[in-house]
RODO-2510 file (C-alpha; in nm, 4 decimals, decimal comma):
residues 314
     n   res          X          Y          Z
     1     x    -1,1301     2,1402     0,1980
     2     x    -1,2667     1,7620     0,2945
     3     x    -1,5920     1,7414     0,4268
     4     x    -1,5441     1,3637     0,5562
     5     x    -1,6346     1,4852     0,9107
     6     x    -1,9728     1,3871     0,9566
     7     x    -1,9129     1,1280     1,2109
     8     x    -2,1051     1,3119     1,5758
     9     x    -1,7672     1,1783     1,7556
    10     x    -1,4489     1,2483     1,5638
    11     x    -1,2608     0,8832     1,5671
    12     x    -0,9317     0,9323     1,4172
    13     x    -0,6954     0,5878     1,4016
    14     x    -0,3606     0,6540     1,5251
    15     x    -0,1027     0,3667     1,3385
    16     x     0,2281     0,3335     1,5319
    17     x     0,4095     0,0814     1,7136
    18     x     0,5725     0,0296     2,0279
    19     x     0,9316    -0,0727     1,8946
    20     x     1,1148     0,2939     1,8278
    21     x     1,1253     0,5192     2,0272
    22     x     1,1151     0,8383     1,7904
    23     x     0,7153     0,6536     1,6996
    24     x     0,6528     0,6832     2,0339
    25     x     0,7270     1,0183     2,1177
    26     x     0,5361     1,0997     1,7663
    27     x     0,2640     0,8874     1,8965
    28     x     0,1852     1,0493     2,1767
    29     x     0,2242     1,3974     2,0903
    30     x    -0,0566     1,3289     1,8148
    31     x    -0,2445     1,1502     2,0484
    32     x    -0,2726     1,4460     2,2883
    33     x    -0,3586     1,6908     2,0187
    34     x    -0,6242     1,4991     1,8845
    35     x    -0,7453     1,5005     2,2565
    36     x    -0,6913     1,8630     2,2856
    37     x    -0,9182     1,9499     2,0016
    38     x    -1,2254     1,7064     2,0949
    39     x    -1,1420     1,3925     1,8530
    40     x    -1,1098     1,0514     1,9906
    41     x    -0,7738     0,9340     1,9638
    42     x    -0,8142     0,4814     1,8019
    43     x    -0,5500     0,2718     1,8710
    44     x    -0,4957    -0,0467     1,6503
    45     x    -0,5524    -0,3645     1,8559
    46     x    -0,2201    -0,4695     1,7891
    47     x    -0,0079    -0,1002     1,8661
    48     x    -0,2672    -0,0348     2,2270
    49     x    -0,0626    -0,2559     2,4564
    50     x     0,2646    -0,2231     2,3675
    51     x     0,2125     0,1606     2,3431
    52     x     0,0605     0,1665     2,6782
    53     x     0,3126    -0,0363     2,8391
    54     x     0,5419     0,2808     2,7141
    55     x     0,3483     0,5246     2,8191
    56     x     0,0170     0,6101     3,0447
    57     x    -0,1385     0,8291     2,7626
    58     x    -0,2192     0,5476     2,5376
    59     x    -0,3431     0,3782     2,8435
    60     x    -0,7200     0,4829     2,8527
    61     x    -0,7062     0,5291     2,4455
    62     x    -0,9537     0,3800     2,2542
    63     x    -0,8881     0,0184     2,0568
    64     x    -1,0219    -0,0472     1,7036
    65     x    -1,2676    -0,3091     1,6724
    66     x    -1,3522    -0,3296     2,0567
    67     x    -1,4620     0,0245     2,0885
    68     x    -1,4615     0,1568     1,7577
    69     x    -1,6157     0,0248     1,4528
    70     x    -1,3866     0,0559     1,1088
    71     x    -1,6558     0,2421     0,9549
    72     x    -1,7029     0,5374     1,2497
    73     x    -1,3409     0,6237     1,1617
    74     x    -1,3037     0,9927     1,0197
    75     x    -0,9110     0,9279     0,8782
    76     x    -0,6058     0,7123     0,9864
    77     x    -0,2470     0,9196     1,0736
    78     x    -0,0037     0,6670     1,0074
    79     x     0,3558     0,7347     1,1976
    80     x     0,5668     0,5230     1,0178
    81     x     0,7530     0,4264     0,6656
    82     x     0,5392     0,2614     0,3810
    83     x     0,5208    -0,0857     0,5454
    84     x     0,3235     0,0900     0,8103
    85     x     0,1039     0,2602     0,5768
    86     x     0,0502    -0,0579     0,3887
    87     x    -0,0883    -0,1876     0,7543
    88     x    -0,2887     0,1046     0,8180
    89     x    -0,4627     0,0527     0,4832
    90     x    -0,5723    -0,3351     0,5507
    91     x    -0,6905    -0,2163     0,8974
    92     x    -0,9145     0,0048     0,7426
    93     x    -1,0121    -0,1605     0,4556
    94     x    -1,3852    -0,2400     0,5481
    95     x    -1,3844     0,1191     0,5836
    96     x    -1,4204     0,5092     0,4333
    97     x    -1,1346     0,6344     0,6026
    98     x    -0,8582     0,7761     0,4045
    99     x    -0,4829     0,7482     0,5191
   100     x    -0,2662     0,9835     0,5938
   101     x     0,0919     0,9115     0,5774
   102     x     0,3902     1,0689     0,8691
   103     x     0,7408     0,9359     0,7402
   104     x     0,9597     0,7952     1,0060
   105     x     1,1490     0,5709     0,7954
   106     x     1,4123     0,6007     0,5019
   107     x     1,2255     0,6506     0,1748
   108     x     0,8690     0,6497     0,2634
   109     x     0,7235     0,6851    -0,0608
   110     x     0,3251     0,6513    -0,0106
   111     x     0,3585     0,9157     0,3070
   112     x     0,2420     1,2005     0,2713
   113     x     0,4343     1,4600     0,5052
   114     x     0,7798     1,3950     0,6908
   115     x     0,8461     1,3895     1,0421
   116     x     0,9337     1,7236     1,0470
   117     x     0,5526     1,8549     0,9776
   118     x     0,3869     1,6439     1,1670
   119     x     0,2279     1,9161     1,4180
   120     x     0,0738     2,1498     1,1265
   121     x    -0,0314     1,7976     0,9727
   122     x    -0,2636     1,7148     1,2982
   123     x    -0,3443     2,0853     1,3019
   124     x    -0,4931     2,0356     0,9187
   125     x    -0,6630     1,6902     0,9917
   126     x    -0,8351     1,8547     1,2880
   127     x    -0,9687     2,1574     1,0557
   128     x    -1,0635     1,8702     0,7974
   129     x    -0,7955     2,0634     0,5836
   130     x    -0,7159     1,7813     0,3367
   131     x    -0,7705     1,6445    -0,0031
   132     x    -0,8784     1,2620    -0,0764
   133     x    -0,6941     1,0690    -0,3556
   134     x    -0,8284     0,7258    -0,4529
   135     x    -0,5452     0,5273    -0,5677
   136     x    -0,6158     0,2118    -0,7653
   137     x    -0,6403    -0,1678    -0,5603
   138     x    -0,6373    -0,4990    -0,7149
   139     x    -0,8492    -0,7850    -0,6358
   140     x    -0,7032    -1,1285    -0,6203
   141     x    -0,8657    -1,4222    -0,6419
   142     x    -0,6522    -1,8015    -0,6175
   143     x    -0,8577    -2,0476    -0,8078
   144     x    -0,7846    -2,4332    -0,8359
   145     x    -0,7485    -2,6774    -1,0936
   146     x    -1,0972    -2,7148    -1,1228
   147     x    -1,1263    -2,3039    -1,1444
   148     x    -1,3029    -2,3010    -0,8143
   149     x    -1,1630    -1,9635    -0,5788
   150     x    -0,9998    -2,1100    -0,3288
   151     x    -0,8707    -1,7675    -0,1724
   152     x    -0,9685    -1,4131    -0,2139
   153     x    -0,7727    -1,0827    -0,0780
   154     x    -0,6555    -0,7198    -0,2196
   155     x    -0,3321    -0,5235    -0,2972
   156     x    -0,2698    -0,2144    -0,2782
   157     x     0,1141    -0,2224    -0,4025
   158     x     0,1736    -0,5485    -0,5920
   159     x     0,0333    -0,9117    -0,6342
   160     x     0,3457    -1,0999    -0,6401
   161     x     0,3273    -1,4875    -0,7256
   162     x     0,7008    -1,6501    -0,7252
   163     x     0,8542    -1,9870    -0,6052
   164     x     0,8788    -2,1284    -0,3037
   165     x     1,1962    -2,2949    -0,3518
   166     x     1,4963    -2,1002    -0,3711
   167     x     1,6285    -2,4168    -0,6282
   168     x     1,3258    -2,4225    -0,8278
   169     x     1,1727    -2,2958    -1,0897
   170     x     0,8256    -2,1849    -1,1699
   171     x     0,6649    -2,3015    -1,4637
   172     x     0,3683    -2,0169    -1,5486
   173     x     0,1395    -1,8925    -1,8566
   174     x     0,0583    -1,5365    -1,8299
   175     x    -0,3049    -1,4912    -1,9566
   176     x    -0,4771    -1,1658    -2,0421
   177     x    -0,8884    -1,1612    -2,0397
   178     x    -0,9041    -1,5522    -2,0682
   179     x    -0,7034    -1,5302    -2,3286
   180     x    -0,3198    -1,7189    -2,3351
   181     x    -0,0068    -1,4422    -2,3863
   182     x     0,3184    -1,6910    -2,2972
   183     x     0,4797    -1,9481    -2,1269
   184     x     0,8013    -1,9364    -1,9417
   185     x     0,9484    -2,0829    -1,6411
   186     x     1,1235    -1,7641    -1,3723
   187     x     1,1577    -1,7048    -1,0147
   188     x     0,7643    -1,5292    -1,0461
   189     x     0,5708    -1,2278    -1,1840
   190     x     0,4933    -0,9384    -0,9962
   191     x     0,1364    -0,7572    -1,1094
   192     x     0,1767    -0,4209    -0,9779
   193     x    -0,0704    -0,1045    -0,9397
   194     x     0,0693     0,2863    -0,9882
   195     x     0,1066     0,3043    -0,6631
   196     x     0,3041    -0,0098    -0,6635
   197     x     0,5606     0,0585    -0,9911
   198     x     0,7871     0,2744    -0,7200
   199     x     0,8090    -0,0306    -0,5012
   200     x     0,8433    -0,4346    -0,5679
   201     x     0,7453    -0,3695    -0,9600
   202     x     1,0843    -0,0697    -0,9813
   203     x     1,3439    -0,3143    -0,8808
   204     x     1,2421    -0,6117    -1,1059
   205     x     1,2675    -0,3634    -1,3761
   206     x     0,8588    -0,2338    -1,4133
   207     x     0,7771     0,1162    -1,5898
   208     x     0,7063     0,3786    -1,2906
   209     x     0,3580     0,4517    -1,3465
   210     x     0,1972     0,7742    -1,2572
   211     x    -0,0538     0,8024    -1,0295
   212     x    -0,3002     0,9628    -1,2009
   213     x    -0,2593     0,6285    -1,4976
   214     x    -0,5212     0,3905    -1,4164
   215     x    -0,3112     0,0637    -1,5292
   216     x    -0,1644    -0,2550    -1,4036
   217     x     0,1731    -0,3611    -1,4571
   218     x     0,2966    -0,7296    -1,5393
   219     x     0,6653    -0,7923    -1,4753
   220     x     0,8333    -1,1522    -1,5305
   221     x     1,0873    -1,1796    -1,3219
   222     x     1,3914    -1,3734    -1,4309
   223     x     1,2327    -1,5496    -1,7079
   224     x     1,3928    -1,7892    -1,9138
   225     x     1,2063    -1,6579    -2,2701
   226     x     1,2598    -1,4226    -2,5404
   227     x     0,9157    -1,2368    -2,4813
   228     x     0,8873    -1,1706    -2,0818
   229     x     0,9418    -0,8413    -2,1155
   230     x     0,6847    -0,6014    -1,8716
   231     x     0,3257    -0,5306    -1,9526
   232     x     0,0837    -0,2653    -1,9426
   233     x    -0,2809    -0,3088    -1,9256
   234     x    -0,5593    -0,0936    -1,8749
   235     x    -0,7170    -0,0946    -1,5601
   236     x    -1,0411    -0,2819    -1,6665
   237     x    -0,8427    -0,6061    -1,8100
   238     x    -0,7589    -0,9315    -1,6120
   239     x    -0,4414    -1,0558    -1,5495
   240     x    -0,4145    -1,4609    -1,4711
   241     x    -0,0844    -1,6332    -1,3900
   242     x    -0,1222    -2,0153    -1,4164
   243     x     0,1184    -2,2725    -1,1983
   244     x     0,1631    -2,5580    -1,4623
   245     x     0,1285    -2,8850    -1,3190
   246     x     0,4956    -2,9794    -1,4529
   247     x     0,6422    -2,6816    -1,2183
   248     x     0,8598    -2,9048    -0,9563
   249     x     0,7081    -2,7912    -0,6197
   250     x     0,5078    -2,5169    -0,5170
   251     x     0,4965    -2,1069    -0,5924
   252     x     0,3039    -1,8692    -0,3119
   253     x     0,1292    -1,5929    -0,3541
   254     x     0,2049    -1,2583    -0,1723
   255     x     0,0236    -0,9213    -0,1663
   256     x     0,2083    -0,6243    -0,0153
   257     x     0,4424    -0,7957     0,0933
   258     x     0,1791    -0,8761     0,4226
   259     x    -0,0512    -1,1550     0,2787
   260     x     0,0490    -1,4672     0,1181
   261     x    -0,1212    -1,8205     0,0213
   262     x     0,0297    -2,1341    -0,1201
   263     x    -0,0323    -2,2047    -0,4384
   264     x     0,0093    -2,5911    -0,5509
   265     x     0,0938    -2,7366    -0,9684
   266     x    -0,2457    -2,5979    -1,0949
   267     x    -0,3579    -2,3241    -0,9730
   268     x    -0,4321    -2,0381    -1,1247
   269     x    -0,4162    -1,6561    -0,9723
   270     x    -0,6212    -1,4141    -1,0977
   271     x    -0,5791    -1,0262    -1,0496
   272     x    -0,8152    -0,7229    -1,1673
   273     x    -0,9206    -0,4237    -1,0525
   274     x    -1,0857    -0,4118    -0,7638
   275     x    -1,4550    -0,2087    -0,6882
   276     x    -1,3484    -0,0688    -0,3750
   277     x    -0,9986     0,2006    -0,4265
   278     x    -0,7857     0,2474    -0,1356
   279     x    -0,8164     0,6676    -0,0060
   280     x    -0,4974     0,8661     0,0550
   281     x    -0,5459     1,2012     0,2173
   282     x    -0,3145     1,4610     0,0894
   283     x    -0,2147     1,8060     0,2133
   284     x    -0,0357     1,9438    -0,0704
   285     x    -0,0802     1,9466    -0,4482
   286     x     0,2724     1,8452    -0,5798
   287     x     0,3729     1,7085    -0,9025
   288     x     0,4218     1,3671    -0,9107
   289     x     0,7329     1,4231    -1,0828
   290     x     0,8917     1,6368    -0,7879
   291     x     0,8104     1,3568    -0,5674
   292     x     1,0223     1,1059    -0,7990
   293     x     1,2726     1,3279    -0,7453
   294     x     1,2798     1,4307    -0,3532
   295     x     1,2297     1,0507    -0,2534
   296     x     1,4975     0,8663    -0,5240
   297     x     1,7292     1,1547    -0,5258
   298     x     1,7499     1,1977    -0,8496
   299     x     2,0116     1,4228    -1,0577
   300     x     1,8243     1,7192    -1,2294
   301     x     2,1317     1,9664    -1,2717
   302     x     2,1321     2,1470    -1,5677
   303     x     1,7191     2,1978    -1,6194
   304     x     1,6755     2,5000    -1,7207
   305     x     1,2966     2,5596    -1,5579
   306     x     1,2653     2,5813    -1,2015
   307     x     1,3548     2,3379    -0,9447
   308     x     1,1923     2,2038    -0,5837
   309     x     1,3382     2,4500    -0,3075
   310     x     1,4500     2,2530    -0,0079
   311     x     1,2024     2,3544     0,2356
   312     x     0,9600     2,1976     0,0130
   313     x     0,7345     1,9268     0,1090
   314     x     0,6769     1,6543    -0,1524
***
């Protein structure tokens, strides 16, 4: 049971968008719930028009930012695949509010629930019927020749730095605590959390990392050395990537796939743990491993213990 409640008015963010239809409908019926039972339904600035040009319910709903604060939020139901849910997490970033995932996409690997469930979901958030899990963030800092931070932000997934250029190469040394590991020139490095090594960090070849592993992840990809193989560091080391003057253009920097920075010959990226974790709310205890499983599709016949029924949620 999750105490987070203790907000006098029950602000609950509401993370869709205007642009499928299926959303929509989702939208509103957990917008009219969340009415029903006393909370005030948020809207994200950028999701209150469009929704309300859909439909009149959103019309009078409350926007993020202009009438609530980030920190009066209770918890944020995200209706949407994990691109949404990376959104949902930068909106409430500044924040206590934990994140509760709907899948209305393909694979939708950080939600929590699909589709499906989305009514006993609301039903669970509205009895505060949830667990918190604090998943690991990195903090990334761009620094320049003269090592002076020229950029700061935050990833929950991956810290990807790679070439601008689709015809050149980068030029990097991969430093760990100040100290120099290699240099190799590739197409860029992806530094990757747990939460991350089912994402960007999978299909350049990274371990999948469990959860419950506090570690980052350091994958080269297409490096032209003999050691660029992946990495994995505990969670209280520091991971730098350095653009070598001699690299022919420029690389950029990308986090989640929603942030990015150029980053000119000389700079230098550097990516640690960060103080502040990002909070999933979770409804059911499963094993990581049946997750792995339910969202990859992955062949388990002939194990002899027992198996994930189908009407299981992951």
């Amino acid at each position: 049971m999750n105490t987070a409640g203790s907000h006098s008015e029950r602000n609950i963010l509401v993370v869709a968008h205007a642009q499928r239809a299926d959303t929509v409908d989702a939208a509103e019926r957990v917008v009219s719930a969340l009415r029903a039972a006393g909370a005030t339904p948020v809207l994200a600035p950028g999701d209150a028009g469009p929704l309300a040009a859909e439909r009149a319910v959103f019309a009078s709903t409350a926007t993020l930012g202009d009438d609530v604060d980030v920190r009066d939020l209770e918890l944020a139901i995200v209706l949407g695949g994990d691109g949404t849910i990376l959104r949902a997490a930068e909106l409430v970033r500044e924040g206590t509010a934990p994140v509760l995932g709907i899948n209305m996409g393909h694979v939708g690997f950080l939600a929590e629930i699909e589709r499906d469930d989305m009514d006993a979901a609301v039903g669970r958030v509205i009895d505060l019927d949830y667990e918190v899990e604090e998943r690991l963030a990195l903090h990334v800092e761009v620094r320049d020749a003269a090592d002076a931070v020229i950029y700061e932000t935050w990833a929950l997934n991956e810290a990807t730095v790679e070439k601008a250029s689709r015809e050149r190469m980068l030029e990097v040394v991969i430093g760990v605590d100040g100290r120099p590991l290699s240099s190799f020139g590739c197409d860029g490095v992806v530094v990757s959390t747990p939460t991350g090594s089912t994402a960007y960090n999978f299909s350049a070849g990274g371990p999948v990392i469990w959860p419950s592993v506090q570690a980052i992840s350091v994958v080269p990809l297409s490096a032209h050395a003999l050691f660029a193989k992946p990495l994995v560091v505990g969670p209280d080391h520091t991971v730098s990537i350095d653009v070598l003057e001699r690299t022919a253009g420029v690389g950029i920097l990308w986090c989640d796939g929603r942030r990015s920075h150029e980053l000119p010959p000389g700079a230098r990226v550097v990516v640690c743990r960060s103080e502040r974790p990002v909070r999933l709310a979770r409804l059911h205890p499963t094993a990581f491993t049946d997750r792995l499983v339910r969202k990859f599709q992955l062949p388990v016949a002939g194990w002899r213990g027992p198996t994930i029924a189908s009407g299981d949620v992951p």
